[in-house]
Each structure stands twice: as C-alpha cells, then as structure tokens.
C-alpha positions in Angstrom: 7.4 16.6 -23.6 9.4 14.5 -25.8 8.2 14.0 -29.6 8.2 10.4 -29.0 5.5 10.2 -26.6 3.7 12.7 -28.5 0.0 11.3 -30.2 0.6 10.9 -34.2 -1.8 9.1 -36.3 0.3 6.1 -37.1 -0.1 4.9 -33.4 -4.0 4.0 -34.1 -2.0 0.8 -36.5 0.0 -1.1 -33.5 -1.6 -3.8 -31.8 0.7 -2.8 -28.8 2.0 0.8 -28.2 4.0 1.9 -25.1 5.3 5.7 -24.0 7.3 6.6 -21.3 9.3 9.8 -20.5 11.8 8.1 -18.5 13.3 4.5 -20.2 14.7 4.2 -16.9 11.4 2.7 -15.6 10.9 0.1 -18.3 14.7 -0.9 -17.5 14.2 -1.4 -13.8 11.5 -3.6 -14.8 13.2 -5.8 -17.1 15.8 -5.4 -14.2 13.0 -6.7 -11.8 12.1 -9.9 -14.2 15.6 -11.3 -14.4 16.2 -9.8 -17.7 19.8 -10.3 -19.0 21.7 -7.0 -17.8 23.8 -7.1 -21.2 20.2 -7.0 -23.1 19.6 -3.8 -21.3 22.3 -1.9 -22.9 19.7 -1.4 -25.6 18.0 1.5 -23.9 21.9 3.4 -23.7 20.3 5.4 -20.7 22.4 8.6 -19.7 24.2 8.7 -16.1 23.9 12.6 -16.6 21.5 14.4 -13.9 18.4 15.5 -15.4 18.6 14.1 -18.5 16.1 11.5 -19.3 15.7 9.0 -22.3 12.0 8.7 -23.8 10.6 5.5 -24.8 8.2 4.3 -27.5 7.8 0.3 -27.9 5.3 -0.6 -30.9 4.2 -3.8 -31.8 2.4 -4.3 -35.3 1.6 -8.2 -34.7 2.4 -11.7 -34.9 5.5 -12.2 -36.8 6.5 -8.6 -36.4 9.2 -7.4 -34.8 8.9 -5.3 -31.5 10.2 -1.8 -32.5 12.0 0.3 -29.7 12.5 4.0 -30.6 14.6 6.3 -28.2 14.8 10.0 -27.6 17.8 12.0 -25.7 18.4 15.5 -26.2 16.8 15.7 -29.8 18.6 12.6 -30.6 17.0 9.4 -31.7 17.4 5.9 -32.3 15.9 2.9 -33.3 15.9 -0.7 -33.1 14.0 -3.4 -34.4 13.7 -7.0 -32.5 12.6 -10.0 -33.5 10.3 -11.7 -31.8 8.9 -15.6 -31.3 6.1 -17.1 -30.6 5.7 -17.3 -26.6 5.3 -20.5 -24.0 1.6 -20.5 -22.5 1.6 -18.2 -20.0 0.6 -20.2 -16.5 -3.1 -19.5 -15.0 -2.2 -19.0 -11.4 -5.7 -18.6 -10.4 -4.8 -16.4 -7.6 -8.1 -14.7 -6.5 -8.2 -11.8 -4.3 -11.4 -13.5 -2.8 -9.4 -16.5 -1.5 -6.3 -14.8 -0.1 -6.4 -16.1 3.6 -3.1 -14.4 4.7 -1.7 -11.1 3.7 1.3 -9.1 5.3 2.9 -6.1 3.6 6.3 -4.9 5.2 9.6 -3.0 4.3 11.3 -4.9 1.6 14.9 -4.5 4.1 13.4 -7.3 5.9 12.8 -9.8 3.7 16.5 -8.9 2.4 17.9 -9.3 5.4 16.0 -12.9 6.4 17.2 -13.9 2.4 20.9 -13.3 3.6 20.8 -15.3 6.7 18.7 -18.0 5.4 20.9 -21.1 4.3 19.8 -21.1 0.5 21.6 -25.0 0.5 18.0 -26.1 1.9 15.9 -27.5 -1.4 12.9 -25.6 0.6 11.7 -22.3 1.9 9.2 -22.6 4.8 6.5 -19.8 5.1 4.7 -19.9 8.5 2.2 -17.3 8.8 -0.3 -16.9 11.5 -2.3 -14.3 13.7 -0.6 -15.9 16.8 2.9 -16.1 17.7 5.5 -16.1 15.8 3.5 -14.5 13.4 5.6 -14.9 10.7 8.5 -17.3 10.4 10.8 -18.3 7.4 12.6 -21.1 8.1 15.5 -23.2 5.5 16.8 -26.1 6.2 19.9 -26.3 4.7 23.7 -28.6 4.6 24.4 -26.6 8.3 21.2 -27.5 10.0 18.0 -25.6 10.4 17.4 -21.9 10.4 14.6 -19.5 11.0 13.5 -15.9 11.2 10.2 -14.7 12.9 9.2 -11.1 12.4 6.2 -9.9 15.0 3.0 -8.3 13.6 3.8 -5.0 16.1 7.7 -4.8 14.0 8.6 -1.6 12.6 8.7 -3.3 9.3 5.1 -4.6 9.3 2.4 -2.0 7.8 -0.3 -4.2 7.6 -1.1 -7.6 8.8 -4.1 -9.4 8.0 -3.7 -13.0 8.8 -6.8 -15.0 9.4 -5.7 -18.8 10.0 -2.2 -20.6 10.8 -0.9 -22.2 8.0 2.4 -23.7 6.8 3.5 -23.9 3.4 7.2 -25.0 1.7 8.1 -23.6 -1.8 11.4 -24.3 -3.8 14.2 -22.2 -3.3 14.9 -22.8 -6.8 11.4 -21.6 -8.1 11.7 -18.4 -5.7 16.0 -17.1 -6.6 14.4 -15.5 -9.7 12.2 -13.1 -7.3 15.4 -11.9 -5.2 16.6 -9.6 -8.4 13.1 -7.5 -7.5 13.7 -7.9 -4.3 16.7 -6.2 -4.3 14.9 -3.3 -6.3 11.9 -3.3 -4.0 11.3 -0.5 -1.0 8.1 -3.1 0.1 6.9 -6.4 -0.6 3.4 -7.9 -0.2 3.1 -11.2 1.0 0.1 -13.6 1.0 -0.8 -16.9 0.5 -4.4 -18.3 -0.8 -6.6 -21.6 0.6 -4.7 -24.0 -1.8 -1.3 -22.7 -0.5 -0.3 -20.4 -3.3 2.4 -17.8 -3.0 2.1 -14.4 -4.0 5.0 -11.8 -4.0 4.2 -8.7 -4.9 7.1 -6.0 -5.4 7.0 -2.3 -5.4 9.4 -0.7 -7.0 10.5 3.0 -6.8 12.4 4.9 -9.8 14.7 7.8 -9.4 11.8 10.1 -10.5 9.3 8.2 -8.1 7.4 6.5 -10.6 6.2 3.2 -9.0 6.0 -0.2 -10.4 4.9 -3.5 -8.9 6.5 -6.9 -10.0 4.5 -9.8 -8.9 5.6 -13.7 -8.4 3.3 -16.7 -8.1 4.6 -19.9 -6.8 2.8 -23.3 -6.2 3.6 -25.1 -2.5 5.9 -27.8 -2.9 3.9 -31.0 -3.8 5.7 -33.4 -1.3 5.0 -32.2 1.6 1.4 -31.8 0.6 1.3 -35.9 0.2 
C-alpha cells in the first residue's frame, strides 16, 4: 500500500479528504465531466505496466486551496490549487419513486445512434415505450429527419422497464457535454421521470476494474411542452 493512502492523524483536520491507489480513476472522471484534458496533466500518470500513481486530495475549507499529493515509485509531489467559490448547484429533483421509464443497455449502442444522428437538429427526440418501437432517437437536422429504434429483445438491452409511452425532446446542446462519458462508458442507464426529466447514467470501467458511474440530468425542452 502506498504511504499516501495510509491513515495519519492530520487527516482527522480536512473538511474533505480523498485516497486512491490508482490516480488513473479520479482522471477518467474528470475525463468523464468534460474536464480540460491539459488540466489533467497534473496527475503526470505513468504509461508503464503495473506501475500505478497514488492519490490524496485534501481540502481544509473555504478559502483554502485543494491540495493534491502524488506517489510513484517512492516519489512524491505536491500541488496546491486555488479554489473559488462555486455556482449553486441545480436541484434536479430526480426521484427514484417517479422514474416511469428505465432501459439500461451497452453503451456501443448509444455510440453508434450518436454517430448517425444529424447533431445539426436543435433537438434530440427520446421515444420510449413498452410497445413498438420501443425505443427511438430521432434528430431532425439541416438533411431532413432521422431516427434509430432499438427493440427491448436487442442484444444490447439488459433490462427494460418501461411502463407508459412517452415522448420527450432535450437540446442537443445541453446533452454534447455527456458524449465525453459516453465515450468512456461500457453501459449506460436511461430513464426518464413523470415531468419528462432525463437521466443518463454512465458506468465507467478503469484499467484495474474499478467502476465509476457519471450521471447527467437534463430538463425536456420547454417549447414543445407549450
């Protein structure tokens, strides 16, 4: 075990205290959240097999910096950054009790239907339903309309619990931020609430299997409520 993640009696001071083994699991999730890639440089994490860089993030406060402290092969480092005071965080409300539609499947799918999807369209259109089609994605875009449905009985579906049809649009603008977990993901949960709420929920593998989820909210596009 690394010294780092060790227990010392200093740790019983921070407000906020994190310890990994493995940095690489805190950088795929800062990968996940759109984080700047040249930010991530910062962790300086080795490309040599087997060797692993040990984390330890402390926090002592408002006004305090957040202090990163790195461990390779007996070798550490340090790094102190400063920190401001945050936006308020958005209440999504999104209760478990209200979901009406869930479908988890392989995140290759939803890669696949965000490639052929014409991203020109202002709109993404979820359709999701425990009749046919199912599921349907549908843009509509500067070359026309297009749509992909994806059967409960696919290969790429592991569960589908879909109690009533409904039809929801959502920015493509408010949902490109999501594609960088995406791309990280092995599956993604979908499901949408009674007031048309979108919930994406990642799940994200790292090279030592750790897991990690990464989870998006987004609202349903106003106008085509009115």
């Amino acid at each position: 075990m690394a010294l780092l993640v060790q227990q010392t009696h200093e740790d019983d001071s921070y407000v906020l205290l994190a310890k990994l083994d493995n940095a690489r699991v805190m950088a795929n999730i800062l990968k996940a959240i759109h984080f700047k890639e040249e930010c991530l440089n910062i962790f300086s994490l080795s490309s040599s097999p087997g060797v692993m860089t040990a984390l330890k993030m402390c926090y002592s406060g408002y006004g305090t910096p957040l202090t990163l402290m790195l461990e390779e092969n007996g070798v550490l480092t340090d790094c102190s950054i400063k920190t401001q005071e945050p936006d308020e965080t958005l209440d999504f409300d999104f209760c478990s009790e209200n979901v009406i539609n869930k479908i988890i499947m392989k995140a290759e799918c939803l890669k696949e239907a965000f490639t052929e999807l014409d991203l020109t369209s202002d709109v993404l259109e979820i359709l999701m339903s425990p009749d046919r089609p199912y599921l349907r994605l549908s843009s509509f875009g500067n070359a026309g309309s297009t749509q992909a449905d994806y059967s409960k009985d696919s290969d790429m579906v592991e569960v589908f619990e879909c109690t009533r049809t409904t039809t929801n649009r959502f920015k493509i603008s408010l949902l490109k931020p999501s594609v960088r977990a995406l791309v990280l993901a092995c599956k993604v949960s979908v499901r949408t609430d009674t007031r048309g709420f979108l919930s994406l929920q990642f799940m994200i593998k790292a090279d030592d299997g750790q897991v990690t989820f990464v989870e998006y909210f987004c609202a349903p596009d106003e106008e085509m409520s009115d």
